[in-house]
GUMIKOL-499691 format. One record per residue (C-alpha): residue in one letter; z, y, x. Coordinates in steps of 0.2 Angstrom, whole numbers. Layout:
N
('a' (Z Y X))
...
***
This chain:
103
('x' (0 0 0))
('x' (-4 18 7))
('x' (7 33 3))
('x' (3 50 5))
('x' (15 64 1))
('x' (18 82 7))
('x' (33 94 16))
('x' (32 110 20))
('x' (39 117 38))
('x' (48 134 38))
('x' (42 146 47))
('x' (38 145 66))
('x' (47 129 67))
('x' (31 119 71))
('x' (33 117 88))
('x' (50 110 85))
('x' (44 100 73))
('x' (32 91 84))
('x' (46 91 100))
('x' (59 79 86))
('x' (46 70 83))
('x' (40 67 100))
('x' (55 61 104))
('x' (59 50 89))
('x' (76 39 90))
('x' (72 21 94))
('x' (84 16 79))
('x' (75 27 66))
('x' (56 19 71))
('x' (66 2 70))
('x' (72 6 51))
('x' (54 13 48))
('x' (48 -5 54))
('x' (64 -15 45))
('x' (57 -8 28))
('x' (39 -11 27))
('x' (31 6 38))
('x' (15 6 49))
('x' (4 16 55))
('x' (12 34 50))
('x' (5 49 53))
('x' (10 66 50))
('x' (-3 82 50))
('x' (-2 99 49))
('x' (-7 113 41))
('x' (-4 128 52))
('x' (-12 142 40))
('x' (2 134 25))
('x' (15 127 35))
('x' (11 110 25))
('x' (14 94 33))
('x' (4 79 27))
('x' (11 62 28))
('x' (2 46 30))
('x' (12 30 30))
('x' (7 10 25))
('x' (21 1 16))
('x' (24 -16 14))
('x' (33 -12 -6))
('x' (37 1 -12))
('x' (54 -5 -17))
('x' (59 -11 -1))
('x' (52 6 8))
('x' (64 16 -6))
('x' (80 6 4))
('x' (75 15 20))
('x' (82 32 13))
('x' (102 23 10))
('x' (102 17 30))
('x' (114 29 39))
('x' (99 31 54))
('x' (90 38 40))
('x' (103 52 34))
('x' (106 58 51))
('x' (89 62 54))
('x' (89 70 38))
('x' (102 80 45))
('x' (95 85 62))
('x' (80 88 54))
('x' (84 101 38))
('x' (85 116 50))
('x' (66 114 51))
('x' (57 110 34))
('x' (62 113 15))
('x' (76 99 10))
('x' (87 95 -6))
('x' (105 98 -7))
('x' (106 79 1))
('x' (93 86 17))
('x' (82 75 11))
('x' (65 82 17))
('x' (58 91 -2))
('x' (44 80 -2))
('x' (27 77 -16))
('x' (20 60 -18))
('x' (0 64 -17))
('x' (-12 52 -28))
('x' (-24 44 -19))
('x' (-41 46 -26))
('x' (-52 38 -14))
('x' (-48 25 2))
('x' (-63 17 13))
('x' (-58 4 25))
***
């Protein structure tokens, strides 16, 4: 299953975006793996500040546990400086429909 979904940066926290990224946790690219994720990719949009993710998912369901794992909330936390987020730091984040795929 692909997912697509956008997040929106504030303003001129790009470059520190990409830097957390760079250097992402080996525990949080194990819990991405532990629940189903591949090949994710982030792009974005310098003129909006809109990030575009890109992620495959094994089930949706089992992708959804990711977000309880405790690797997962502290990222959210060292993250929320950065982008929009809910009261929980949870990145405010919009599923996209996907309206055409070509292998």
């Amino acid at each position: 299953m692909i997912k697509g979904f956008k997040m929106k940066l504030y303003e001129g926290m790009a470059e520190e975006y990409e830097r957390r990224h760079n250097e992402l946790w080996p525990e949080m690219a194990d819990m991405i793996h532990e629940h189903g994720g591949k090949n994710y990719t982030i792009f974005w949009d310098k003129e909006t500040n809109i990030l575009f993710g890109y992620i495959e998912i094994d089930d949706e369901e089992k992708w959804a546990k990711g977000a309880d794992t405790a690797i997962n909330r502290k990222w959210w936390d060292f993250m929320a400086p950065v982008m929009e987020t809910n009261p929980d730091n949870s990145p405010v984040c919009i599923d996209l429909k996907n309206v055409f795929h070509l292998d």
